[in-house]
C-alpha positions, 0 to 999 in steps of 0.5 A: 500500500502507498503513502496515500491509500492508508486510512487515517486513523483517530487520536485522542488525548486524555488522562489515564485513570487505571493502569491496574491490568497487565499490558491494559491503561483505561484514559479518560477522554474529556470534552466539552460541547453545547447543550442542545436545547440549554446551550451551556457548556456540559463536560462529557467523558468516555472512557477507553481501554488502550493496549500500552505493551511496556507498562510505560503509563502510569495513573494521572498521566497525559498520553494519546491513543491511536485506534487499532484493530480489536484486540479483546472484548473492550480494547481498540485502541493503543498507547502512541506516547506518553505526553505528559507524566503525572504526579506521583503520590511518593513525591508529593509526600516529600 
């Protein structure tokens, strides 16, 4: 396949709320939209269960997900990068 044939594929950007399961992060993507009869401003979140194959994210981390081909019941996407790293509780104790 060329350059120009390959699908693109979603991305998302969000924070990893679990990391508990094995080669398994759940991110929490967060959005923000009109209300359509109100019009305010209502946060909407999803949750998505990514592939992350070295255990590299941890919980309260930044990272982006790329969508993947179907890899159990409940996890389509995988972990790309790790953006941005999040606070770990031992450090904030010091």
């Amino acid at each position: 396949m060329s350059e120009q044939n390959k699908p693109n594929k979603q991305e998302k950007v969000g924070e990893v709320v679990s990391a508990k399961m094995q080669k398994t992060i759940v991110v929490a993507v967060t959005r923000k939209v009109a209300h359509p009869m109100y019009k305010r401003i209502v946060t909407k979140r999803k949750k998505f269960y990514a592939h992350d194959e070295a255990g590299q994210a941890s919980v309260g981390d930044i990272v982006r997900i790329v969508e993947a081909r179907p890899m159990s019941k409940l996890k389509r996407w995988t972990l790309a990068e790790v953006v941005r790293k999040g606070q770990q509780l031992a450090e904030a104790a010091v």
